[in-house]
PALOMAR-219770 format. One record per residue (C-alpha): residue number from 0; residue in three letters; x, y, z. Coordinates in Angstrom, 2 decimals. Layout:
BEGIN
{NUM,'ALA',{X,Y,Z}};
...
***
This chain:
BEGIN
{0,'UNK',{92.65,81.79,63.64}};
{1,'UNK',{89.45,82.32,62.95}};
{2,'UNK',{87.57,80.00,65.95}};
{3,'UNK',{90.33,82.61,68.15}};
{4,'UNK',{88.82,85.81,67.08}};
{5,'UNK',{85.48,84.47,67.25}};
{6,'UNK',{84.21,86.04,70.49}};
{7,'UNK',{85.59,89.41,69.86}};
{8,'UNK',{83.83,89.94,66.50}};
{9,'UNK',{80.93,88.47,67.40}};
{10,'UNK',{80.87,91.24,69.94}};
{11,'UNK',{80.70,94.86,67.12}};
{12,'UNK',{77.07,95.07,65.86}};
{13,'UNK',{76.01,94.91,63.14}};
{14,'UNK',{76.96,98.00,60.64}};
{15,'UNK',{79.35,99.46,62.82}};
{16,'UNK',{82.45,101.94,62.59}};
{17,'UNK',{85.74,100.50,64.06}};
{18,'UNK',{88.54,101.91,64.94}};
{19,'UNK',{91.68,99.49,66.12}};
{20,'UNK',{94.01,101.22,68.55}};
{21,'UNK',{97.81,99.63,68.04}};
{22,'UNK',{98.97,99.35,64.05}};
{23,'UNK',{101.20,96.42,65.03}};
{24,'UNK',{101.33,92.71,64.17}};
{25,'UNK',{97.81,91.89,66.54}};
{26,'UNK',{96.23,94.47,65.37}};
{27,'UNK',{96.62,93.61,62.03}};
{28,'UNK',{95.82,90.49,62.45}};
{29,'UNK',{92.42,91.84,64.29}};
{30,'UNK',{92.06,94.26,61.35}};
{31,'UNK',{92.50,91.23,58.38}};
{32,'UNK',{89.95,89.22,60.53}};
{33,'UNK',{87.51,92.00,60.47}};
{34,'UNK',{87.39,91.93,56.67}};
{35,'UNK',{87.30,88.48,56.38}};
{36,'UNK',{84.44,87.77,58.46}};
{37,'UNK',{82.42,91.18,59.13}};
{38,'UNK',{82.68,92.65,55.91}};
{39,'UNK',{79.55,94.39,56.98}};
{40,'UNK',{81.79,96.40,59.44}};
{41,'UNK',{83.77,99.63,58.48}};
{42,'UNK',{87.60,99.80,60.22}};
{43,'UNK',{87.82,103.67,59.47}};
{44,'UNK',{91.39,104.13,61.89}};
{45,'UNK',{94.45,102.93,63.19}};
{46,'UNK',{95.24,104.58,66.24}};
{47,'UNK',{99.29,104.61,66.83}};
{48,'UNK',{101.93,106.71,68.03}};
{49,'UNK',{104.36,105.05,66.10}};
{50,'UNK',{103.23,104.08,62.63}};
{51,'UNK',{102.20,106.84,60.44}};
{52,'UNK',{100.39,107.00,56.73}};
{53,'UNK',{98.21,104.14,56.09}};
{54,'UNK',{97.61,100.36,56.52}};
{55,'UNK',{95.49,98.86,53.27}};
{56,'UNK',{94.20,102.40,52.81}};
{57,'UNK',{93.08,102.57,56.83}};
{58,'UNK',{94.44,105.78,57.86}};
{59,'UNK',{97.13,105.59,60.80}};
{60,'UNK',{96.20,108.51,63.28}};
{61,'UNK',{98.11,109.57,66.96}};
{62,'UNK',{95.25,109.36,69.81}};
{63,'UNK',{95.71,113.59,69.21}};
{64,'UNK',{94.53,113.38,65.76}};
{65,'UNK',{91.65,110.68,66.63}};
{66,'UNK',{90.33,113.15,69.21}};
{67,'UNK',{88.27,115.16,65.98}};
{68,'UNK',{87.23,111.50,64.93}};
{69,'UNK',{85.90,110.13,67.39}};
{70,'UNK',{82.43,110.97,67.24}};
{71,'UNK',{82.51,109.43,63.99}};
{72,'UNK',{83.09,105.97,65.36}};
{73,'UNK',{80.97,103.40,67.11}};
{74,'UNK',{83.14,100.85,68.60}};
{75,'UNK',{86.79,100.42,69.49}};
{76,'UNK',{89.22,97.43,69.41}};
{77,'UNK',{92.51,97.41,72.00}};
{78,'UNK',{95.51,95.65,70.59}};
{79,'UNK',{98.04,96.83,73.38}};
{80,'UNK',{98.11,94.35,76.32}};
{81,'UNK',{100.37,96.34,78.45}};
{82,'UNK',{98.49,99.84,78.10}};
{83,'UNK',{95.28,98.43,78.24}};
{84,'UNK',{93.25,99.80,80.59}};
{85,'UNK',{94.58,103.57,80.32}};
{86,'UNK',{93.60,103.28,76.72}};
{87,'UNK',{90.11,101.94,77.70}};
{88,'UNK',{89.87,105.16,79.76}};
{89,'UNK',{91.40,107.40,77.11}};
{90,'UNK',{88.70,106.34,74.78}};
{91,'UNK',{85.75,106.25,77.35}};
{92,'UNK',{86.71,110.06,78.01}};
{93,'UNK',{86.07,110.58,74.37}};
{94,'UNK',{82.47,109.22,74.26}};
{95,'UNK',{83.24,105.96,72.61}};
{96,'UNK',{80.53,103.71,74.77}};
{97,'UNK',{81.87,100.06,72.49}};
{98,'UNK',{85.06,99.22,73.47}};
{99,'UNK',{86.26,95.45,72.97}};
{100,'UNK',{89.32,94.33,74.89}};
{101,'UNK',{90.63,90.92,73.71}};
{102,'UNK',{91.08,88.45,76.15}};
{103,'UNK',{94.13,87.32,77.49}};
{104,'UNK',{94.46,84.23,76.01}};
{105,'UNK',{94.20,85.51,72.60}};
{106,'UNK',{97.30,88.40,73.13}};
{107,'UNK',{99.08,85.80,74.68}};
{108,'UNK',{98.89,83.81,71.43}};
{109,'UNK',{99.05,86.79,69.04}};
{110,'UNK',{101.47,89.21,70.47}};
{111,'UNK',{104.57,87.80,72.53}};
{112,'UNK',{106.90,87.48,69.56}};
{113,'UNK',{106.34,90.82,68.24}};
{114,'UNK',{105.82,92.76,71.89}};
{115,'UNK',{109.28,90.47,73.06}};
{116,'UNK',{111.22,92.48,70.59}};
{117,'UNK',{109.76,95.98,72.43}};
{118,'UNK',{110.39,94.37,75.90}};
{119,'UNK',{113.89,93.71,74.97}};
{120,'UNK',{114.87,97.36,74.13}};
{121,'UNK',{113.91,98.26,77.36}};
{122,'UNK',{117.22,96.89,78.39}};
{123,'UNK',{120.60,98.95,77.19}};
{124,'UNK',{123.09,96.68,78.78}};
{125,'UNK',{123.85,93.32,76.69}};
{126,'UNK',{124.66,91.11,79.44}};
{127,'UNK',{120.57,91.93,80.59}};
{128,'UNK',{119.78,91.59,76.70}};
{129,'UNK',{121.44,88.35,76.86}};
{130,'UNK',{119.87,86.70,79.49}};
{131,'UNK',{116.16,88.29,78.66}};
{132,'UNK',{116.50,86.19,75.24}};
{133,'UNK',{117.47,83.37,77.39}};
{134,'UNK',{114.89,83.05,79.67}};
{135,'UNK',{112.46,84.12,76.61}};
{136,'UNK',{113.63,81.15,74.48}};
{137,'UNK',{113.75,79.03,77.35}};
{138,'UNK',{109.84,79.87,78.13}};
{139,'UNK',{109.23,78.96,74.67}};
{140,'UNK',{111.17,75.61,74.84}};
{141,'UNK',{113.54,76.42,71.96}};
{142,'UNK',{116.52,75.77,74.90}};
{143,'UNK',{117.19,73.15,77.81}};
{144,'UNK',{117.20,73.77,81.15}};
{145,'UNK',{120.80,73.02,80.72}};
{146,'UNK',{121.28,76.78,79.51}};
{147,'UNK',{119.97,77.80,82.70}};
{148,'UNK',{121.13,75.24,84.99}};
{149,'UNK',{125.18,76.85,83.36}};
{150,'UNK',{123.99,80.76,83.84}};
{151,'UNK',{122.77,79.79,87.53}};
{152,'UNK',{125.89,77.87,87.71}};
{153,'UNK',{128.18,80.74,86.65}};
{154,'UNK',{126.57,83.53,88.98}};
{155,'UNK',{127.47,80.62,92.04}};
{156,'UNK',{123.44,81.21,92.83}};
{157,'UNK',{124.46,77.90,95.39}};
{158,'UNK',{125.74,79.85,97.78}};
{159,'UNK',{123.02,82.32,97.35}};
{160,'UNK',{120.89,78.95,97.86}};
{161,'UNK',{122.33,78.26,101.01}};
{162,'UNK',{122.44,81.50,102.74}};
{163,'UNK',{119.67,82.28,105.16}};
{164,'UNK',{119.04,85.53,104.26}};
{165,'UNK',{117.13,86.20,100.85}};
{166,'UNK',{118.49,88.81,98.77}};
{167,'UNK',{117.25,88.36,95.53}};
{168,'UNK',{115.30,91.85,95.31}};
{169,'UNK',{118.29,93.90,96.36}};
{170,'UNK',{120.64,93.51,93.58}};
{171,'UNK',{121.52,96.78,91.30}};
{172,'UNK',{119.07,98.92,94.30}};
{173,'UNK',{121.16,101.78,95.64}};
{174,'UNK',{120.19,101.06,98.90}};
{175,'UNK',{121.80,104.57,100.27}};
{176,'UNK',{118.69,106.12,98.64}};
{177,'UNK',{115.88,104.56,100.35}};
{178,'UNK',{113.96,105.63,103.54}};
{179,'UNK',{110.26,104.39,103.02}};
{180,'UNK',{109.67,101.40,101.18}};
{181,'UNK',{106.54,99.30,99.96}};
{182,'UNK',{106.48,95.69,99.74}};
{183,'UNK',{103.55,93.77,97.86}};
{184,'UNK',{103.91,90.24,98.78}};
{185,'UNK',{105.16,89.97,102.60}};
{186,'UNK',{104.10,86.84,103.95}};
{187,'UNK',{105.76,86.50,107.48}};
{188,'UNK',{107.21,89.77,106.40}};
{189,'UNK',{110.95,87.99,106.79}};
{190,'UNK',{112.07,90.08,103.56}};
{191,'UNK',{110.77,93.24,105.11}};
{192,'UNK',{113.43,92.84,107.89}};
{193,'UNK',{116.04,91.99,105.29}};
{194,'UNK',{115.14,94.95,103.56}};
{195,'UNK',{115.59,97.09,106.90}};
{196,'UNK',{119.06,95.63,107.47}};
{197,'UNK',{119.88,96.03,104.28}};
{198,'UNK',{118.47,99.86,103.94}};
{199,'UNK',{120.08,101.62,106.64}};
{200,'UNK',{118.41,104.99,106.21}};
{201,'UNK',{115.22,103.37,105.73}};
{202,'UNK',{112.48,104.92,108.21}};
{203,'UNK',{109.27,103.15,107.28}};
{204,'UNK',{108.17,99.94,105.53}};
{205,'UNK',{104.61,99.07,104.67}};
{206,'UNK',{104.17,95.36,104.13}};
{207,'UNK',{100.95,94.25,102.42}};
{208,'UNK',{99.97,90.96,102.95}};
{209,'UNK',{96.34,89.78,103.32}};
{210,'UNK',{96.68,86.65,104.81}};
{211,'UNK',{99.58,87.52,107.46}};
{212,'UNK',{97.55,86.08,110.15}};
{213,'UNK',{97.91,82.61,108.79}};
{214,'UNK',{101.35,82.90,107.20}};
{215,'UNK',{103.31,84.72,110.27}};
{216,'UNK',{106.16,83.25,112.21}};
{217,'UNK',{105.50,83.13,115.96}};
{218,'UNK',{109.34,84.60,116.23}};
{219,'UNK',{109.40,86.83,113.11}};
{220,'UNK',{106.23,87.87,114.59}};
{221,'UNK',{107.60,89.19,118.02}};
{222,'UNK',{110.18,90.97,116.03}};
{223,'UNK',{108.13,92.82,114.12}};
{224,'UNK',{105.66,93.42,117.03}};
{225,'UNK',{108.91,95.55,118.44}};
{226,'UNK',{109.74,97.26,115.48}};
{227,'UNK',{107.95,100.61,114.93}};
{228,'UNK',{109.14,100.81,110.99}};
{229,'UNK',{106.98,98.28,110.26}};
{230,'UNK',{103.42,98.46,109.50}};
{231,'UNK',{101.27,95.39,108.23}};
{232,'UNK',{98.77,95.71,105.98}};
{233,'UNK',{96.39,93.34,105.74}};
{234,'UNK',{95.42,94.23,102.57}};
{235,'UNK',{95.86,92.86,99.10}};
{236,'UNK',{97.54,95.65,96.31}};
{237,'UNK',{95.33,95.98,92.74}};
{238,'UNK',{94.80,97.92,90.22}};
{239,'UNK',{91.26,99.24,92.14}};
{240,'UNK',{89.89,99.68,95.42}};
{241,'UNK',{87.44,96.32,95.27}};
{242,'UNK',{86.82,93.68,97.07}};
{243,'UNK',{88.33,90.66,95.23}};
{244,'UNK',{88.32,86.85,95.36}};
{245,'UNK',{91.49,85.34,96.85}};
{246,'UNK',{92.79,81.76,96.99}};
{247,'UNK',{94.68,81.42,100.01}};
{248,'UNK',{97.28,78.37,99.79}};
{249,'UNK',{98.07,76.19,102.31}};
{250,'UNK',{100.33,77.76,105.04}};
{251,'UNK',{102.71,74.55,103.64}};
{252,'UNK',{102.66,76.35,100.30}};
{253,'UNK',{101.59,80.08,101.24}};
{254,'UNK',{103.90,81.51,98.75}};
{255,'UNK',{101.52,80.59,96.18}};
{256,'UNK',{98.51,82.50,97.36}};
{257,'UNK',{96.90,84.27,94.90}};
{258,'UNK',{93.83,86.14,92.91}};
{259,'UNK',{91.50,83.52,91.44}};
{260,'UNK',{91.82,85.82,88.44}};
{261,'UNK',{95.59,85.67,88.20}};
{262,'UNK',{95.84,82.47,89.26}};
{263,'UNK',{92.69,80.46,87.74}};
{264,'UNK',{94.88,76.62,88.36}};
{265,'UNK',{96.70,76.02,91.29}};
{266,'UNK',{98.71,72.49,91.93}};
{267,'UNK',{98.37,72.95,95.57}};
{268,'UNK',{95.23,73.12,98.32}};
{269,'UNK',{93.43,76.55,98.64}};
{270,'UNK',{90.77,77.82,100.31}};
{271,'UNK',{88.65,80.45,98.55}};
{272,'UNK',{88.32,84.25,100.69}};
{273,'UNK',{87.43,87.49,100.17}};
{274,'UNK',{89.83,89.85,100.76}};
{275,'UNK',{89.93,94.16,100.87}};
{276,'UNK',{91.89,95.27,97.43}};
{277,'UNK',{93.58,98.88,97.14}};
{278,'UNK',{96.00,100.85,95.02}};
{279,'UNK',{99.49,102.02,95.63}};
{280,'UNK',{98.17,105.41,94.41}};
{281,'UNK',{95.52,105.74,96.88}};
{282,'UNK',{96.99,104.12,99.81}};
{283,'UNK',{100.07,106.66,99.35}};
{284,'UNK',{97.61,109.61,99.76}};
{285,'UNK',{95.72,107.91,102.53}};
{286,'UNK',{99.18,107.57,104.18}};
{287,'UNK',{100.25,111.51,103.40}};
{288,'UNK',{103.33,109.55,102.09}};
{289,'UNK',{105.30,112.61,100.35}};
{290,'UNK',{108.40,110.28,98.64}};
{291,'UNK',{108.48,106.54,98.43}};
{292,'UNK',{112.17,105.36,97.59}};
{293,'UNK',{111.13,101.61,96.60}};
{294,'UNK',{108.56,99.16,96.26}};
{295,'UNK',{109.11,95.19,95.87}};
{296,'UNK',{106.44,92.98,94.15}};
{297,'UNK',{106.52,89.44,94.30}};
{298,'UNK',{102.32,88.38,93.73}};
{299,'UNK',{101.57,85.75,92.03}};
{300,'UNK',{100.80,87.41,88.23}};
{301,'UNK',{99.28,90.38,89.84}};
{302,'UNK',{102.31,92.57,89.51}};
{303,'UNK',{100.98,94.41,86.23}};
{304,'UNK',{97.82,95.28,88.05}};
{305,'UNK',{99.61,96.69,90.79}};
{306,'UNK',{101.90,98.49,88.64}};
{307,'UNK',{98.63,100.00,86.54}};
{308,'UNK',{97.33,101.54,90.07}};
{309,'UNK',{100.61,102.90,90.94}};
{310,'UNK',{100.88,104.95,88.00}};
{311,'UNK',{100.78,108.65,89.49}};
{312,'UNK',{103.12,107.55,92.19}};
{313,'UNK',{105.74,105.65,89.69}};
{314,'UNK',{105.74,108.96,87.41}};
{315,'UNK',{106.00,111.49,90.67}};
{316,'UNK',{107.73,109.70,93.64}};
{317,'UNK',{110.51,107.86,91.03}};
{318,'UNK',{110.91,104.93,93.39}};
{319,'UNK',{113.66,102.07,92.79}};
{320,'UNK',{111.67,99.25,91.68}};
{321,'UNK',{111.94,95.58,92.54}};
{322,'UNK',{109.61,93.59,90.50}};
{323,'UNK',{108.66,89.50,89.78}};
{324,'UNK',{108.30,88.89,85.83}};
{325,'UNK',{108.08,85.07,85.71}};
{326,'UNK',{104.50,84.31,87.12}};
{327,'UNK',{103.20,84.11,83.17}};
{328,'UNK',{104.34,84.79,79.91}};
{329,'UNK',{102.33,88.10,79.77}};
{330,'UNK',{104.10,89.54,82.87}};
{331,'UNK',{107.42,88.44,81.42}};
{332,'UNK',{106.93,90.71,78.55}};
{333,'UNK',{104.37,93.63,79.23}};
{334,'UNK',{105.95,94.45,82.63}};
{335,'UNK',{108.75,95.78,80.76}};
{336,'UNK',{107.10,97.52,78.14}};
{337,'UNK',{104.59,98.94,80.90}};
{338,'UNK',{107.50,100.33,83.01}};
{339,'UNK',{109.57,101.06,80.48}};
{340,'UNK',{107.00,103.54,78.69}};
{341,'UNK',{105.78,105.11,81.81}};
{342,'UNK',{109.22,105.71,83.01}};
{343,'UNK',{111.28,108.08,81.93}};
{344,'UNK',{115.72,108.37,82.68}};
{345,'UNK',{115.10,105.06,84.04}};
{346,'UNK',{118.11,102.19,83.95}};
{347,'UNK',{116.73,98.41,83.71}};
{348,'UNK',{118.64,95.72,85.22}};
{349,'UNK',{117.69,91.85,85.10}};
{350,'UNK',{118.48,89.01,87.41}};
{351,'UNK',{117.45,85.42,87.24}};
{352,'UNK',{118.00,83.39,90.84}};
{353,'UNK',{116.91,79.20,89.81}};
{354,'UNK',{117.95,76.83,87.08}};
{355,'UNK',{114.16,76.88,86.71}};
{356,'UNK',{111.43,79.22,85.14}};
{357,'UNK',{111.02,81.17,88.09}};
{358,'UNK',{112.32,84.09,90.23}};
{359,'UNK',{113.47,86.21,87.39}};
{360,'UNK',{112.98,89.67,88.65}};
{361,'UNK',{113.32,93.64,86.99}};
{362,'UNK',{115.10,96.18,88.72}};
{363,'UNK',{114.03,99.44,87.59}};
{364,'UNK',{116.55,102.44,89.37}};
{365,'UNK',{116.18,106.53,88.47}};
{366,'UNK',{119.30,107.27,86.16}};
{367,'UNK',{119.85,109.76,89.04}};
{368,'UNK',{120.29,107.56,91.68}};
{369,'UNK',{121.63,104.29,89.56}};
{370,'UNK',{125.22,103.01,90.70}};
{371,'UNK',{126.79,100.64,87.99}};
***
């Protein structure tokens, strides 16, 4: 353990007063390190909205309480994955100049069991329960492929297989709700057509898609060339307005296009671009969009991102959500626990559509619009 916590404590100088925000298993863990290997350090909080009292004599304080602290402390630690970056900005607004977050790797080896538990209350219907464990168990190869290959099996996903049209992000939507829609992910933009056959009050789709140029259809693209609903942009969605490296696949395997930083390995040819990054949040106010009834993300492990720079609009507009969870084990369980704590009167549905590891997608509907 130690060798993994190495570059974060090497990183609090020397002396310092720590507070760790997150009282749960990681951040105990970060907390026992600490004392173990920087007992010149002094952890002085806990920041949590859940625990309460103490933790080895550390008081436990809400962010509310820390607010009359804070001066008193040099550095902060993050132990939430999923709340990351609005706690980095929580704290910077405070004064705290030191704050660590740990890298990915190390949640992703500290926190899945524990945060898998919190991911899996964000479902209330068993047969979602059920198949979350499922495809969590089957991620950690503690069941065959078998167990999948029987729940594909069951659902008679073949046909689904065979049919033409994909409609994989449309189960559980109440489709009589939606007239402008955003899709991150389009590609040749075939799904935004499904989604306007399959959305008949729909009056506007914006389909981002950086690379459309190289990915289109020649016929799709005459389609959509006729079709006033549509808009393309060639833009990539993030969690900031940026400029970002992009790994753009082979038009063979253009599904798999990605951020270098999402997607550091990929099995198939790429060629390395630069593409123009914005927010949902700030392209709906460029847009004057005043309600926006869904948005579909399917982006290669960028989906959290996206989700982080959507926030105003996910806590205002309540859209219907359609969202990828199986690009890494960090989306599987923090997109959950992201949505779910944003989101309030909010029904979660799961659907898984291979006998594989992938295309396991979260529906997220407003309880006032959900249809069982």
């Amino acid at each position: 353990m130690t060798n993994d916590f190495t570059t974060l404590t090497n990183n609090i100088a020397k002396n310092s007063k720590l507070a760790i925000w997150g009282c749960c298993d990681f951040g105990k863990k970060i907390y026992n390190e600490l004392k173990n290997t920087r007992k010149d350090v002094e952890i002085k909080y806990f920041i949590d909205k859940n625990a309460k009292g103490n933790f080895d004599n550390t008081d436990i304080l809400t962010i509310e309480d820390f607010f009359n602290h804070a001066n008193e402390i040099d550095c902060a630690i993050i132990a939430s994955y999923s709340s990351r970056y609005r706690m980095e900005f929580i704290l910077k607004s405070m004064g705290i100049k030191k704050i660590l977050i740990p890298k990915e790797e190390l949640f992703r080896k500290n926190t899945l069991i524990y945060d898998f538990k919190t991911a899996l209350n964000t479902f209330k219907f068993e047969e979602d329960k059920k198949l979350y464990t499922m495809l969590y168990n089957f991620r950690k190869s503690t069941v065959s492929r078998c167990d999948i290959a029987k729940y594909y099996e069951k659902q008679n996903y073949e046909e689904f297989k065979r049919n033409v049209v994909n409609t994989q992000y449309l189960d559980f939507i109440n489709k009589d709700e939606i007239k402008v829609l955003l899709e991150g992910g389009g590609m040749d933009c075939a799904n935004t057509l499904i989604f306007l056959n399959s959305f008949k009050n729909c009056k506007k789709a914006y389909s981002f898609e950086p690379c459309y140029d190289e990915f289109k259809d020649n016929l799709l693209d005459l389609i959509i060339s006729k079709n006033d609903k549509i808009e393309i942009v060639k833009k990539a969605l993030f969690d900031k307005v940026t400029t970002c490296e992009f790994k753009k696949a082979s038009p063979r395997h253009k599904g798999g296009s990605a951020f270098s930083s999402a997607k550091p390995e990929m099995a198939c040819e790429y060629e390395v671009i630069k593409v123009e990054c914005t927010t949902i949040d700030e392209f709906i106010k460029e847009k004057g969009i005043k309600k926006l009834d869904f948005i579909k993300l399917d982006i290669e492990n960028a989906e959290l991102n996206v989700l982080e720079g959507a926030k105003e609009t996910l806590i205002n507009h309540r859209p219907q959500i359609a969202t990828a969870i199986y690009h890494s084990d960090m989306q599987f369980i923090h997109i959950p626990i992201f949505l779910k704590e944003i989101l309030k009167n909010y029904t979660f549905r799961l659907q898984h559509y291979t006998d594989r590891n992938w295309d396991t997608v979260l529906f997220a509907i407003p309880d006032e619009i959900y249809k069982n």
